[in-house]
C-alpha positions in Angstrom: -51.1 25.5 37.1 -48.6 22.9 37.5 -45.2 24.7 38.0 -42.0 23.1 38.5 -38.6 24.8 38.9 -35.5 24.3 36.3 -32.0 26.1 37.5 -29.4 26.9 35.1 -26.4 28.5 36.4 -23.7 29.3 34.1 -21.1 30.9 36.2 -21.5 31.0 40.0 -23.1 28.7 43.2 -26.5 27.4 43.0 -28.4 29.6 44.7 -31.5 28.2 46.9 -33.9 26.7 44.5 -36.9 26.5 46.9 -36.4 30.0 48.4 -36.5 31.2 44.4 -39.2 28.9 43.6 -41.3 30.9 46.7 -40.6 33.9 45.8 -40.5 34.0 42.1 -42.8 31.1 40.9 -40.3 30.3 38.5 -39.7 27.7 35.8 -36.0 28.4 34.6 -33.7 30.7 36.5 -30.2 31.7 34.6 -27.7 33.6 36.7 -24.9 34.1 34.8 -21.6 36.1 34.0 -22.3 39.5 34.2 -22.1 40.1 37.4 -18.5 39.3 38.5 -17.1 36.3 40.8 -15.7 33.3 40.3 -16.7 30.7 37.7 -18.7 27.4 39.2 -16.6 25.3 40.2 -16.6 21.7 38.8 -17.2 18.7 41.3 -14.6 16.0 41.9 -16.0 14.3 38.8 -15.7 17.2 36.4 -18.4 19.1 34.5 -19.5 16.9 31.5 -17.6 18.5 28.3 -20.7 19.2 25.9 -21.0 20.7 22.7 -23.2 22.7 20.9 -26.0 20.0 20.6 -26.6 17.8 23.8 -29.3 15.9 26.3 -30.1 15.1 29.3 -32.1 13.8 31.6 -34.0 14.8 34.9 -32.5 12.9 37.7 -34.0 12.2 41.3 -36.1 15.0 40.7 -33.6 17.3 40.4 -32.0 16.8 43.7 -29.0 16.8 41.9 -27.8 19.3 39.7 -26.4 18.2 36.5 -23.3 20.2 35.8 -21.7 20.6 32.1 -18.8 22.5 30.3 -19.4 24.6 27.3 -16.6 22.7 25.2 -17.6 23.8 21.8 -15.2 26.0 21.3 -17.9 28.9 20.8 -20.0 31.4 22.8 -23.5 30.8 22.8 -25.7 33.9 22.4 -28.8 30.9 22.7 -29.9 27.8 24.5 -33.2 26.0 23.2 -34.0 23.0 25.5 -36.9 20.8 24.4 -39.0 18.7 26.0 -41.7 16.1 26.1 -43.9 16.1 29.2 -44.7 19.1 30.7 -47.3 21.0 29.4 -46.2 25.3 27.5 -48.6 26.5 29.3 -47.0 25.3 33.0 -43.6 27.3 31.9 -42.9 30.6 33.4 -39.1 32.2 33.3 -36.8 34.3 35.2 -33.1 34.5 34.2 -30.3 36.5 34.1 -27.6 35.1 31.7 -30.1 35.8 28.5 -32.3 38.5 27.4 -35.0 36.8 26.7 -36.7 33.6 27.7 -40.2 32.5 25.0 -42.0 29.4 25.6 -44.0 27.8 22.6 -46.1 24.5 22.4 -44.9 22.7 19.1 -47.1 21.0 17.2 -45.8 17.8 17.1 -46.6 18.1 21.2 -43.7 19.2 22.3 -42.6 21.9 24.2 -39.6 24.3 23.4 -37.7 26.8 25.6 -35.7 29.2 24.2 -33.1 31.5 26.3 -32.3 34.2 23.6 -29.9 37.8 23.6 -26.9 39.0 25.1 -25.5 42.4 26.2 -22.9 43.8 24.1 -20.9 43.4 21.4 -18.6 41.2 23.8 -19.8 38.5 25.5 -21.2 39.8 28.9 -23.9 37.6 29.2 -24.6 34.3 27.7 -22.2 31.2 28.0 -19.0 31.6 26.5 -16.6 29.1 25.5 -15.1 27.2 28.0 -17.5 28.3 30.9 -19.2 25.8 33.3 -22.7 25.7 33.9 -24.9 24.2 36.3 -28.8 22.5 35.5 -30.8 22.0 38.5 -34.4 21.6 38.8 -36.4 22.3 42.0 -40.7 21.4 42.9 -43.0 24.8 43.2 -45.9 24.1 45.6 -44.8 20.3 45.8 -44.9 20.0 42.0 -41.7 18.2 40.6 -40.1 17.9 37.3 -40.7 14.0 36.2 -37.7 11.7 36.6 -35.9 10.7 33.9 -38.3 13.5 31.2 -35.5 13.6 28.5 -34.4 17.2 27.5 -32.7 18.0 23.9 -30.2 21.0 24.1 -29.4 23.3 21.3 -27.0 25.6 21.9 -27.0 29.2 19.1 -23.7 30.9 17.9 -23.4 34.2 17.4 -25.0 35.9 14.1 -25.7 38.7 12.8 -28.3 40.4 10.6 -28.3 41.9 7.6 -30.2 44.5 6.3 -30.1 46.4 3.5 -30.2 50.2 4.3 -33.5 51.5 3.7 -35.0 48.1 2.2 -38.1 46.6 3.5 -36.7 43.2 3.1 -33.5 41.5 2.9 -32.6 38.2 2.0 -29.0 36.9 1.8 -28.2 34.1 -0.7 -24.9 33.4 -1.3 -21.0 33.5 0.6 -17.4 33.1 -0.4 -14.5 32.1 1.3 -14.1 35.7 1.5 -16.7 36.5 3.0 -18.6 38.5 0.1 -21.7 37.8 0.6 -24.8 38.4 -2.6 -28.7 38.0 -1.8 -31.6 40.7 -2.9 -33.5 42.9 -1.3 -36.9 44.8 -1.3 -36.9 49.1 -1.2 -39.7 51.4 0.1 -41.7 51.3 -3.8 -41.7 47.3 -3.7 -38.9 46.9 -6.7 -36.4 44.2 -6.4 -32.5 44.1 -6.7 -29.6 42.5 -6.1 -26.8 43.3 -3.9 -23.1 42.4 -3.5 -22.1 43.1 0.3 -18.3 43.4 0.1 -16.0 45.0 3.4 -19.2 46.3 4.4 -20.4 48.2 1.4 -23.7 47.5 -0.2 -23.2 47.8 -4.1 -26.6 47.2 -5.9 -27.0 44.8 -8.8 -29.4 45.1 -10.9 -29.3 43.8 -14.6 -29.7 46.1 -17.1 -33.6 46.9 -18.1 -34.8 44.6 -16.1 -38.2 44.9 -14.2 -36.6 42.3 -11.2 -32.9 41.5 -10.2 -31.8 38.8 -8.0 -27.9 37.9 -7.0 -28.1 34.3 -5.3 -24.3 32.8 -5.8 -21.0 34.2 -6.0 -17.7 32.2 -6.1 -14.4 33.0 -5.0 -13.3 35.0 -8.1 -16.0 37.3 -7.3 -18.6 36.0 -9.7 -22.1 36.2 -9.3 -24.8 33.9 -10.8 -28.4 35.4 -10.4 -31.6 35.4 -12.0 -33.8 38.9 -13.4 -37.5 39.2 -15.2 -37.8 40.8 -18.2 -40.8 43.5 -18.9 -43.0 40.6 -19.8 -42.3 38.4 -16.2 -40.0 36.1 -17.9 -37.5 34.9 -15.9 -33.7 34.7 -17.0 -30.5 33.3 -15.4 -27.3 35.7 -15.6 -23.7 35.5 -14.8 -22.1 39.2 -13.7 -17.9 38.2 -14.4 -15.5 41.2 -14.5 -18.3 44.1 -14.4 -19.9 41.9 -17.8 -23.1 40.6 -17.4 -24.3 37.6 -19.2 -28.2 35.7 -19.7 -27.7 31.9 -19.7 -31.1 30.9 -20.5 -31.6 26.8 -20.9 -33.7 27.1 -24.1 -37.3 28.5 -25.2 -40.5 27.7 -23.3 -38.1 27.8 -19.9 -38.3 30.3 -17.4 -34.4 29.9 -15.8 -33.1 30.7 -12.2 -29.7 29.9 -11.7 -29.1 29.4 -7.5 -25.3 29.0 -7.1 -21.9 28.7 -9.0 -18.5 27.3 -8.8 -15.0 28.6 -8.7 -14.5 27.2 -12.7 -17.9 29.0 -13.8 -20.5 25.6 -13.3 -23.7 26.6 -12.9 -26.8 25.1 -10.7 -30.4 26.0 -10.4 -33.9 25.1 -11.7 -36.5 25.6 -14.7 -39.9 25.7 -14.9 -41.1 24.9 -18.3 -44.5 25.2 -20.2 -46.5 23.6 -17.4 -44.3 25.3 -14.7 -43.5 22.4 -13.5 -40.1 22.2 -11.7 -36.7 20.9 -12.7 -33.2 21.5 -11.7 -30.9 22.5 -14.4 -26.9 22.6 -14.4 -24.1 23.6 -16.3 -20.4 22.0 -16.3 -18.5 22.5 -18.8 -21.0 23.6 -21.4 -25.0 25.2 -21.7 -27.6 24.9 -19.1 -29.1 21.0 -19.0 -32.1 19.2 -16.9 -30.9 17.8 -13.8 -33.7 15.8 -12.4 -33.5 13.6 -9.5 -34.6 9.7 -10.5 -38.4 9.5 -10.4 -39.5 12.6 -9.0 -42.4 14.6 -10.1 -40.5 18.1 -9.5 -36.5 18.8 -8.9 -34.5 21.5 -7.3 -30.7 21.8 -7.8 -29.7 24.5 -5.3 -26.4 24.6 -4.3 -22.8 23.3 -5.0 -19.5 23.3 -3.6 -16.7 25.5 -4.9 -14.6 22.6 -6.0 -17.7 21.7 -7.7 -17.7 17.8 -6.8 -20.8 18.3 -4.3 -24.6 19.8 -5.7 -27.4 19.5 -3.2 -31.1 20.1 -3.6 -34.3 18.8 -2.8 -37.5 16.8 -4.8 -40.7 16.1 -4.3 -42.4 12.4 -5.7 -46.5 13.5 -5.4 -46.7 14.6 -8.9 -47.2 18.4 -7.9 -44.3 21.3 -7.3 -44.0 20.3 -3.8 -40.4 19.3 -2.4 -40.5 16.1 0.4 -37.1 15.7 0.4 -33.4 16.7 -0.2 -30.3 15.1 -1.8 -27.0 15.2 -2.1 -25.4 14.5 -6.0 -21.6 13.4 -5.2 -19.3 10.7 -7.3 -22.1 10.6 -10.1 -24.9 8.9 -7.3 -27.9 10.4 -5.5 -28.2 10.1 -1.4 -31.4 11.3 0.3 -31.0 13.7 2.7 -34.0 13.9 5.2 -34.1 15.7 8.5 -35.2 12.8 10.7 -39.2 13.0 10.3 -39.4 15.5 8.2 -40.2 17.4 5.2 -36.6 18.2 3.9 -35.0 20.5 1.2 -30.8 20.7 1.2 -29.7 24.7 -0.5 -25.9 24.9 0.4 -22.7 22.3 0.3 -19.3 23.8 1.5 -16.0 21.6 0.0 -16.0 19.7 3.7 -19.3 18.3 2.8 -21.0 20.5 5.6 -24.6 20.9 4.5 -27.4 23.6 5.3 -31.0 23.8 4.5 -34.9 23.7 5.9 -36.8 21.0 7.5 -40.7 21.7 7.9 -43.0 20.1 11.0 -46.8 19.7 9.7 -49.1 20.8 10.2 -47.7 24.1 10.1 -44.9 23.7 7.7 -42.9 26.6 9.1 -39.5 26.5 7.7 -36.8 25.7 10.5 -33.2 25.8 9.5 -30.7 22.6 9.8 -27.0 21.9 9.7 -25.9 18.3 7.9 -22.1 17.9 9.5 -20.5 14.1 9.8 -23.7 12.7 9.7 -25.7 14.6 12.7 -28.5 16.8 11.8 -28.6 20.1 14.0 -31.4 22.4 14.3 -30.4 26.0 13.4 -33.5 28.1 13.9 -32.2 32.0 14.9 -33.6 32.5 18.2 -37.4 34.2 18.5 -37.9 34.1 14.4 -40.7 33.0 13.4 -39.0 31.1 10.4 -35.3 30.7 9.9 -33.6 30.0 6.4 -30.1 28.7 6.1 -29.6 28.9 2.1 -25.5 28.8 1.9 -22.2 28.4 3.9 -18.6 28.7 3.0 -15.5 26.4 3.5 -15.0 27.8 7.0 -18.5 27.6 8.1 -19.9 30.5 7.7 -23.6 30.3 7.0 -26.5 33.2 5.0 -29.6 33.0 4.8 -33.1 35.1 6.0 -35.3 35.3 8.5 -39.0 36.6 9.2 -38.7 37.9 13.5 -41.7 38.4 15.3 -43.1 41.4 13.9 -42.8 39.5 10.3 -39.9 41.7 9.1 -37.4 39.6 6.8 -34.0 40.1 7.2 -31.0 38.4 6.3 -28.7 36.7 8.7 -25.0 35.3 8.6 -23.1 33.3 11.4 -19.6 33.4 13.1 -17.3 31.1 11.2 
């Protein structure tokens, strides 16, 4: 096995890398902040100033370690690194900083590395704002990193999950500026039901004689858009204003499911008709109408900002249900939004034009989650998940969604603002 040595240090000296690399047979060594002493120091040049999403590149096989600043103004509870060259199955760990280090071989060849967990509700471990941290990479056995192999750094926030006491499943759809948060979850007999999570208290929403409930938008008057099945499996859009609920259906033959809604009321969402196939559907200013982006063969309208200037969704062109692509409806035009390479589907909009949603690598076509923010697309998948689901943000930031971990549990998730 080919091994070669990667050093990160977030806060103290580099320690020896080839006494480690004896010793250890390490591929990435962490030491960290928890166990006191003085920061790393920065050399005459300065530690580069990086934020969340950065790269580098090996240099002089490593002689030299590369030495950055965490200037993004937030603690990271997660580093992915990613690279093309050295085989998953030459990548061992021992760290100190994270919890948990999990190496897997992408299918699109690559090979991903993600440092995961802290200790604490405060930041004992991990690299907080404004700390230095120091990259080196060493040779095992007279085995060296290549020079100039090209790393891409994605740096996690803090989040937190979201379950639904007792549920088997949570999902979380939908924030305010408030921070109430909506979504639906599944109990112990398999039923479904909406939820408003308010201050911390769960209040269940379920419309009334209904055999499913879903609450997947609220704005920030406190309304909530959802969707519920009747006894037959039809499926209806409501609108829960001032403890009233109300059906908004778009018209017979139509099965509705309003997504998300604005702060005047203005709905978005899709349809299936007849043929269940897939349109999106709005309302502004009056009843539910098709919203179909030009040409395709099946639409989504899933989200919209709470000014309501800014709906995003995703369509698909192959004459099936499936979704290639997501756009962004602002100023009466259509952009395409794609994840660079990728399978794309846009679910939330905040008023700054922030953007979240899912990007899918084949052959696989698990779901990884993305941020769209002045023009730079950010991978946000929640460290060790097996898929990660980014379905709304508010104006500060925040983001919900769901996730499936490793033992296939769903859960829902939101992030720092």
């Amino acid at each position: 096995m080919n091994i070669r040595n990667l050093a990160l240090t977030a806060v103290f000296a580099l320690c020896s890398l080839a006494a480690l690399a004896v010793n250890h047979d390490p591929k990435i060594i962490i030491h960290g902040t928890g166990s006191g002493g003085a920061p790393t120091q920065c050399p005459p040049a300065g530690c580069l100033p990086v934020g969340t999403h950065f790269t580098f590149s090996v240099n002089h096989n490593g002689g030299t370690p590369l030495q950055f600043n965490n200037a993004s103004g937030q603690d990271w509870t997660a580093l992915t690194l990613t690279e093309t060259g050295v085989a998953a199955e030459d990548v061992t760990c021992k760290q100190t900083v994270f919890l948990i280090c999990t190496v897997t071989a992408l299918d699109n060849g690559a090979t991903q590395i993600v440092l995961s967990g802290v200790r604490g509700l405060n930041l004992r471990n991990g690299i907080p704002a404004g700390s230095n941290f120091s990259i080196g990479f060493g040779c095992v056995q007279r085995i060296c990193w290549p020079r100039g192999l090209h790393f891409d750094a994605q740096a996690s926030t803090a989040f937190a999950t979201i379950d639904y006491p007792g549920a088997t499943a949570t999902f979380v759809y939908g924030i305010n500026n408030a921070g109430d948060m909506v979504g639906a979850y599944i109990d112990d007999g398999e039923g479904t039901h909406g939820f408003l999570l308010s201050h911390g208290l769960f209040t269940t929403i379920d419309f009334p004689d209904s055999s499913l409930s879903v609450a997947s938008g609220i704005n920030n008057h406190g309304d909530i858009a959802g969707q519920y099945n009747d006894w037959e499996g039809h499926g209806h859009g409501f609108v829960l204003s001032g403890g009233e609920f109300t059906t908004v259906d778009i018209g017979p033959g139509y099965q509705t499911f309003p997504t998300a809604i604005d702060d005047f009321g203005d709905l978005v969402g899709f349809c299936t008709d007849s043929e269940f196939n897939f349109h999106g559907c709005i309302a502004f200013d009056g009843p539910l109408t098709l919203f179909d982006y030009p040409g395709a063969s099946a639409s989504l309208a899933l989200g919209v900002s709470f000014n309501g200037l800014s709906i995003v969704g995703g369509y698909g062109t192959d004459g099936g249900s499936t979704f290639d692509h997501g756009y962004l409806y602002q100023d009466g035009e259509f952009s395409q939004i794609d994840f660079p390479g990728n399978p794309t589907v846009a679910f939330g909009v905040n008023v700054p034009g922030e953007i979240v949603g899912n990007y899918w690598i084949p052959p696989s076509n698990t779901p990884n989650g993305f941020s769209l923010i002045s023009g730079t697309y950010t991978t946000t998948n929640i460290p060790g998940a097996l898929q990660t689901n980014p379905i709304n943000l508010n104006d500060s930031g925040q983001v919900v969604g769901w996730y499936v971990d490793s033992s296939n549990r769903t859960h829902g998730y939101t992030t720092s603002n």
